[in-house]
N, C-alpha and C positions, 0 to 999 in steps of 0.2 A: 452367417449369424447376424441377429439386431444386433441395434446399437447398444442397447440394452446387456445382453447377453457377454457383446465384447467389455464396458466398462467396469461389469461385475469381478471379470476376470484380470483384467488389467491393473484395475484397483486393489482388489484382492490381493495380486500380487504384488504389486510397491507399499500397501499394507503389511503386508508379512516382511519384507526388508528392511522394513524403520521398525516393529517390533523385536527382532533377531539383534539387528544395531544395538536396541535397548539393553536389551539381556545382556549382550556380550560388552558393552561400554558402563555399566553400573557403578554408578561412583562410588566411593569407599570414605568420601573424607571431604572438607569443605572447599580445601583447594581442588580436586576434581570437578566438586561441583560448580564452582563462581567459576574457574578461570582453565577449565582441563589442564589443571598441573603448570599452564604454560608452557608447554612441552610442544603444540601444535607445528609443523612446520607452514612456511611462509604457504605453496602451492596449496596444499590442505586449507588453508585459512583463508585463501581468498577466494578458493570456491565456494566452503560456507560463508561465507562473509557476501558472495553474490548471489546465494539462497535467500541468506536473509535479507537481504538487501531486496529484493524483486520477491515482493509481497501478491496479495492478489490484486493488489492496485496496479502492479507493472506486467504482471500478467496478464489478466482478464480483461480490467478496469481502463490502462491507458488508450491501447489500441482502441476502445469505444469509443473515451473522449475526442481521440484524434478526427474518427470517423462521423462524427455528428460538429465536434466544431473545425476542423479543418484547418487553416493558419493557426488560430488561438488555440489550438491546442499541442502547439509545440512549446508551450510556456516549460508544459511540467518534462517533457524532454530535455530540453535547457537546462530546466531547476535542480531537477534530480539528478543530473550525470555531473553537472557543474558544480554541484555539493560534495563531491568526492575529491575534487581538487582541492578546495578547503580543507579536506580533512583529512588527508596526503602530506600536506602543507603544514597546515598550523597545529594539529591535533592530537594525530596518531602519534608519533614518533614521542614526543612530549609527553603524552597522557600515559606513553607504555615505560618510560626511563622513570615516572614517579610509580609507578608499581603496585598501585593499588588496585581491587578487585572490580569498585564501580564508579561510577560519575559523581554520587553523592559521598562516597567514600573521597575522593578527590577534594571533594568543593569541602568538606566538613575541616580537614587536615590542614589544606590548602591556605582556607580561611580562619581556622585556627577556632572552632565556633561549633558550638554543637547544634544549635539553632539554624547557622545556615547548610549543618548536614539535614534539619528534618524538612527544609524549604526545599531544598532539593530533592527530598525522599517523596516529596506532596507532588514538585513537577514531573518526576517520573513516571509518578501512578497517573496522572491526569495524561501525561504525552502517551505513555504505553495502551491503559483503557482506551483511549481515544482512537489510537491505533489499532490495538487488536478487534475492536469492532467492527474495520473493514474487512478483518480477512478472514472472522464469522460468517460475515455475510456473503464474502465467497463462497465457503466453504458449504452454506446454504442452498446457493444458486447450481452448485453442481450435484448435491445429491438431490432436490427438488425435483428436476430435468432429467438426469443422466437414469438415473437410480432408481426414480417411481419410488420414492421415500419422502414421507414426511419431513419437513424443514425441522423441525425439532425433534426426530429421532438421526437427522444429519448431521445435526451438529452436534448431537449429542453421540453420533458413533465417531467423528472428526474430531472432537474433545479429550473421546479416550484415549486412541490414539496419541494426541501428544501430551495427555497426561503419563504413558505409559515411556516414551522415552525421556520426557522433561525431568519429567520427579525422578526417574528413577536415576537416568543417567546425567541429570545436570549439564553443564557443558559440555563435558565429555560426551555425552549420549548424543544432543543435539548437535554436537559439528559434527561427525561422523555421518547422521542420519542427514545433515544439512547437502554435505557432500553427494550424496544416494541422490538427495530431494532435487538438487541443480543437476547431475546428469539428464535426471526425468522429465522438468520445466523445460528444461532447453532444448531437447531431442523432440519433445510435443509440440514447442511452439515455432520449432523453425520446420517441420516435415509439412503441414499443408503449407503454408508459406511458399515453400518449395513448387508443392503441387501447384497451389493458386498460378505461382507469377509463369507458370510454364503455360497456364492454360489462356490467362487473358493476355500475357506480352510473346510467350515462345521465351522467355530468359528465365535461367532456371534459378538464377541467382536476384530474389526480391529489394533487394537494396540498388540491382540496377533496372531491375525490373519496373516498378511502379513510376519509373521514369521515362519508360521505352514506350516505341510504338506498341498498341492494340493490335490483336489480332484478329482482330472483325471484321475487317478489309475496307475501314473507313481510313489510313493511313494519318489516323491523329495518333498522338500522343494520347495516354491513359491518364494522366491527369487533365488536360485540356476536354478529355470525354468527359470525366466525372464534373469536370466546371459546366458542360454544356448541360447535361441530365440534369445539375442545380438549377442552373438559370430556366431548363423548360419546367419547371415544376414551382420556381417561383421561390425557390433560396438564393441564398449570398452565394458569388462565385466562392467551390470549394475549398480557394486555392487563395482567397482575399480576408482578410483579418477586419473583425469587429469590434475587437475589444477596445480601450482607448491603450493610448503608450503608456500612464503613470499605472493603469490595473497591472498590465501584460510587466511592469518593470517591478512591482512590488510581491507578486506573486513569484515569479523567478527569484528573485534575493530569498522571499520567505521558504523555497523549498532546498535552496543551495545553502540556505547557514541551519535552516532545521536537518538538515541530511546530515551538515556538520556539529550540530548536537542533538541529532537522535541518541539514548544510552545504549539501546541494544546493538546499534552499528559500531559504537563505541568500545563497548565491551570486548568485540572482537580483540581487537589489537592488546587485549591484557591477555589472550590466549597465547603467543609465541614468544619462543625464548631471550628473544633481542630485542633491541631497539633499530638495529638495521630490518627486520626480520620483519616488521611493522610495516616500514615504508616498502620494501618487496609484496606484502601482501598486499597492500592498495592498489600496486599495479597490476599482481595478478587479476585481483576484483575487478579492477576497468574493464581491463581486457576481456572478461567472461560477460559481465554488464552489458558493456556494449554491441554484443552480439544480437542480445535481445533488445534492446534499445535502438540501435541503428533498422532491426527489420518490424519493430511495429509501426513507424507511419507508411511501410510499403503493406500490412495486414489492414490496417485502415482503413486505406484507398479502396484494396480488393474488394475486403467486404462490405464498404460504402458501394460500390460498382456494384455486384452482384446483389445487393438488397434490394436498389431501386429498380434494376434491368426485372429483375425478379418478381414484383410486386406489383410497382405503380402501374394504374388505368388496366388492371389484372383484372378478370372474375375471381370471385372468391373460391366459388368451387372447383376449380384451375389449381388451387394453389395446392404446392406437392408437400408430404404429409410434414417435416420439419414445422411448415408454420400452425399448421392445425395441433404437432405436440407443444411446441412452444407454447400456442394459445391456451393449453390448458393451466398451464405454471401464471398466467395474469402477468410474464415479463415482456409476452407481445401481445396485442390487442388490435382488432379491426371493428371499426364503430360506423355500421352502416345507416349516416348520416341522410342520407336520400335515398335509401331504398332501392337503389339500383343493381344492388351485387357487385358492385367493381370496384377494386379499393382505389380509393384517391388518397392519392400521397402531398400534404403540402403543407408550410411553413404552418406552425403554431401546434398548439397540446390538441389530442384528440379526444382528451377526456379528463376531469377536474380530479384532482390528486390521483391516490396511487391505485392501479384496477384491485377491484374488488367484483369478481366475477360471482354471476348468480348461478346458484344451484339447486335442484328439484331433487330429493331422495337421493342424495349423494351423486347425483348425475349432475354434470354441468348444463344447463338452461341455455337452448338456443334457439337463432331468432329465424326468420322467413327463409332467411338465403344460408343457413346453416349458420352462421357467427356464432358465438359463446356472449352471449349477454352478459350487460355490466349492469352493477346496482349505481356506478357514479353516474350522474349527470354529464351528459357531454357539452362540451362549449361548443362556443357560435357560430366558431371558423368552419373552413371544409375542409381540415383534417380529419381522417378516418382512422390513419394509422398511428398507432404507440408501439414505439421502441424501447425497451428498457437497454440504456447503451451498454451496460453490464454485461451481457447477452453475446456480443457481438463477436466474441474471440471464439465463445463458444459453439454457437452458429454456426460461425465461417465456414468449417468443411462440408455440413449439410448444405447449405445455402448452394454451395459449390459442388453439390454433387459426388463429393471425395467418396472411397470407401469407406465402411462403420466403422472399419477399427481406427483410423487417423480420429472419428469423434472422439472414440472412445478414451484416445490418447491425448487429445486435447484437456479431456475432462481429470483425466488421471495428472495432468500435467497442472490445471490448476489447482486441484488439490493441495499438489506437492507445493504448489508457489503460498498460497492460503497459510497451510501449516509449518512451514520451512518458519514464516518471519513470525507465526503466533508463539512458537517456541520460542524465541528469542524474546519477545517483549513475557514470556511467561517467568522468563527466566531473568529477566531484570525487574518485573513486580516480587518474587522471592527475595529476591537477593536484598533487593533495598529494604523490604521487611527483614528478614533475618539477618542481616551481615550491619544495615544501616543504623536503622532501628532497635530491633531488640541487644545485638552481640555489642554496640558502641556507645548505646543510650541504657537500658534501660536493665540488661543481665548484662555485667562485662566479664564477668567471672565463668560467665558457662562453657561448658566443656564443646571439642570439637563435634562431638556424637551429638550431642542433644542441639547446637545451632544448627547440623546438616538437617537435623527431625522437623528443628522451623521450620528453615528453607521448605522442606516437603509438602510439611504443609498448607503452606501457606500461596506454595504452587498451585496446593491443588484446590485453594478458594480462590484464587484468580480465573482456573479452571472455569469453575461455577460461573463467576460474572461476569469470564469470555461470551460461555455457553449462551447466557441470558443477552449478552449483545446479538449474537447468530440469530436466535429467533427473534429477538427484535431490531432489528438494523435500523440506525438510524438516517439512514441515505444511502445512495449510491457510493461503491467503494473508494474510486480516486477521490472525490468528496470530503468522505469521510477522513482516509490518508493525509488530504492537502492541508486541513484544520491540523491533526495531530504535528505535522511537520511547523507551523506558523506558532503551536507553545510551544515547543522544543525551543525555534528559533529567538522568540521573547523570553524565553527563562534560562533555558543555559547556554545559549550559544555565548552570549557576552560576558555572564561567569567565568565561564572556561578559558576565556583568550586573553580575558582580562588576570586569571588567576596567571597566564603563562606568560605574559608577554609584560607585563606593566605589575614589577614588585610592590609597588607601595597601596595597589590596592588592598581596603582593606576590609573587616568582616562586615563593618555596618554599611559599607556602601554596596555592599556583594549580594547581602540578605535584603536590602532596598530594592535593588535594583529587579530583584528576581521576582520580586513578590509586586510589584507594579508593572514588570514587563507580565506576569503571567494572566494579573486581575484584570490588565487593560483590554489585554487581548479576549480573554474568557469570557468577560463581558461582549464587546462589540458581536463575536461570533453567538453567542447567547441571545440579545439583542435582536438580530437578523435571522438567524437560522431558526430559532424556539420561541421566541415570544412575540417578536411580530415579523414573522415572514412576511407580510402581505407589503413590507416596506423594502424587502430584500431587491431592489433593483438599484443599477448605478446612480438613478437623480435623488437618493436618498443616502449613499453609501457618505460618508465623510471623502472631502477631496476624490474622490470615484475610486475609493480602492473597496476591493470587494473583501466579504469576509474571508475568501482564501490568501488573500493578499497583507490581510491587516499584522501575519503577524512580523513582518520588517518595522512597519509601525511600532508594533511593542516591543521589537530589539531596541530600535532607537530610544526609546522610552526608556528600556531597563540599561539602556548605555548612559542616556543621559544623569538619571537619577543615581546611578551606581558613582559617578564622577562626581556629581555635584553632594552625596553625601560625604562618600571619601574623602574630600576637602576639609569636612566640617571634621572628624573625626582624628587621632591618632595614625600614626604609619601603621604598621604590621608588626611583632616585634623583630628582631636584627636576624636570629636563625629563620623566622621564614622567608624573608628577603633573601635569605643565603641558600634557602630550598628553592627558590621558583629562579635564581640564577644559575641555580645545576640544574636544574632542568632544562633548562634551555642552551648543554653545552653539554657535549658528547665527551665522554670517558677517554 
């Protein structure tokens, strides 16, 4: 069977296990829905908790970045895994003994302020949309390719889906379905892995593999290969770092204290019965995390190796049929720049923004030597080739040659990673409407039936302007992720630690602090990424931090501002001081 054939079926069926999850998990009440009763046990909780966690950014998305920037791209390896110790640490344990449903639920109590509950209700929705528009865009790139579907009836049959266990099932629905969704991500993405590092090192095991000698009978080392293929084509050794040290330092902080105040990671931990039960689930979570985390820079390498082995100074019409489907999707392109048929691979864009392939009567339009024509203009360099590095996990088995069905399982696999973490940020935009907002602000009196009715639906227009992100993606996924994690880390990381750790903060310098650490950040990324990209390079960045990096800059900002108003103002009164002291001292 195609590839085709095996994903319909594969898909199909981890479809039908996250609907059946639904039915059979239906929540009944609003504690099922915010918090599954709190009944979760620790093991159950940190396996959803590392569904949700490994998004289609840690999926699909990282392993690309690795494979095109090489050193610099172990920032977001660092950031993200080293974020869970933060939140191990200072976070869980505390945030789950104060026993409330959400982050903004915390900070509004906390701070004693209804104001600084709806400041928090505002960073949610901007951290969450922000987020869940990467893993749209996943969820795009696999039915586009796999499926021979239109990107907007993908994401609109990947919408339904987790509109159908979200709404229905609430918490309860989505840890269950999260559990199902991490067996699936994890079994797809470490089985070519497997295959891969058996084929170019002989080790079957890719975490010592991408470190071992090649089996080409050059008796290099596999990284020392892929440095040597860089350097004959005219890249940075694969293996040598570009970035400068204050980018590569600011970007790591911003993805380790936004991981420690994402709300939907968060939330977790209001799912289990204890407060020990918290700090066990974290560890469960590392430990499932790092399995994928530790084997995508050895998927990186692979399929950095077999791209270039595969293509460069190639004929075009040599090239076996994966890059001819690809080429139809516009996420690989070859731009025959001189006419020769042979693709040349080498440093810089091979064509000015994003492809936009030409089409005759619904047929795609091609050039002398077979190509698929683009309407953009190509630049000046002698790059032929575009990569879209999103692409690359997905690839990896055809590139490689693997059987269809490890594609197929690939594909099914990032599905599950796409939808695992949409659910969770779907389910903290609900919540913070319904539980935040309307049940604490603005109906306090409504009954438990009629808040569960918000929540629903209020799910289900998040739904909607997930959906609208899918089809229109604003960048590539780790991208798009690394932004959402940098407002987290400017709006509530410093709230939070400061709400646990330091009693006399207090509402006016909490509500300061958040709403300067979120505008500073919003802006700069705003700035650079929307209004004038054409400035977006390090000799224009402020002190050369990028916009993935700026948002440390706006913790600091909202640290600072949060201290220096708190001064001007009153303490707290004497029982919340006496609340944020029990919290921070076990029963």
């Amino acid at each position: 069977m195609d590839v085709q054939v095996w994903t319909y079926i594969l898909v199909g069926i981890t479809f039908a296990v996250y609907i059946g999850i639904a039915i059979w998990s239906r929540a009944g009440s609003t504690s099922e829905f915010y918090v599954a009763e709190g009944a979760v046990n620790p093991l159950t909780n940190g396996m959803a908790t590392a569904a949700d966690w490994m998004s289609a950014a840690s999926f699909l998305s990282m392993a690309g970045l690795i494979s095109f920037m090489g050193y610099d791209g172990a920032v977001y390896l660092m950031g993200w895994t080293g974020g869970y110790v933060l939140l191990a640490l200072l976070l869980a344990p505390y945030l789950r003994k104060f026993g409330k449903f959400t982050v903004p639920d915390f900070i509004g109590d906390r701070y004693y302020s209804q104001i600084a509950r709806t400041v928090a209700v505002i960073c949610a929705l901007f951290v969450s949309f922000t987020y869940v528009a990467g893993q749209m865009r996943g969820v795009g790139l696999v039915f586009s390719k796999f499926l021979e579907v239109d990107i907007f009836w993908g994401v609109v049959i990947g919408m339904a889906i987790v509109f159908m266990y979200a709404v229905m099932g609430g918490m309860k629905g989505i840890t269950y379905t999260q559990v199902a969704q991490y067996c699936i991500l994890i079994f797809a993405f470490m089985v070519p892995a497997f295959f891969i590092s058996i084929q170019l090192t002989g080790n079957i095991i890719p975490q010592i593999g991408f470190g071992s000698t090649a089996t080409d009978g050059s008796g290099m080392f596999l990284l020392d290969k892929l440095d040597q293929l860089h350097t004959e084509l005219g890249f940075a050794e694969y293996t040598s770092g570009t970035k400068s040290m204050q980018d590569v330092f600011f970007i790591t902080v911003a993805l380790m204290v936004g991981t420690a105040g994402l709300p939907h990671v968060i939330v977790r931990f209001f799912t289990v019965p204890k407060v020990k039960d918290a700090r066990v689930s974290v560890g469960y979570a590392l430990i499932f995390i790092a399995i994928l985390y530790t084997t995508a820079p050895a998927i990186a390498v692979f399929a950095r190796t077999n791209l270039i082995e595969t293509v460069s100074e190639q004929p075009y019409e040599e090239m076996p049929e994966w890059f001819k489907t690809w080429e139809e999707t516009a996420l690989l392109n070859w731009v025959d720049k001189n006419g020769d048929g042979i693709i040349t691979y080498a440093p810089g864009a091979a064509i000015l923004g994003t492809p936009d392939i030409q089409r005759t009567d619904g047929e795609i339009a091609r050039g002398s030597n077979g190509q698929a024509l683009l309407n953009n203009t190509a630049t000046l360099n002698t790059n032929e080739l575009y990569v879209d590095r999103d692409i690359m996990v997905l690839a990896n088995p055809e590139i490689a040659r693997l059987p269809n069905w490890v594609a197929a399982l690939v594909a099914a696999g990032g599905l599950a990673a796409a939808l695992s973490t949409a659910a969770g940020l779907l389910l903290v935009i609900s919540t913070s409407v319904s539980h935040d907002l309307i049940k604490k602000q603005i109906k306090k009196d409504i009954s438990d039936k009629a808040e569960l009715r918000y929540a629903r639906i209020a799910a289900g227009i998040a739904v909607i302007v997930a959906g609208y992100f899918g089809i229109n993606p604003p960048g590539f996924v780790a991208e798009v992720v690394a932004i959402a994690f940098g407002l987290a880390a400017a709006s509530f990381f410093p709230a939070i630690v400061l709400g646990i750790f330091y009693k006399k903060m207090n509402r006016e310098g909490a509500v300061a602090g958040m709403v300067c650490g979120l505008l500073f950040t919003l802006g700069y990324i705003v700035f650079f990424k929307i209004l004038f990209p054409e400035y977006n390079t390090p000799e224009h960045w402020w002190f050369g931090i990028s916009p993935e990096g700026i948002g440390t800059f706006g913790m600091l900002v909202n640290l600072m501002v949060s201290l220096a108003i708190g001064m001007i103002y009153p303490e707290p009164p004497e029982e919340v001081q006496e609340m944020v002291e029990n919290i921070r001292y076990p029963r």
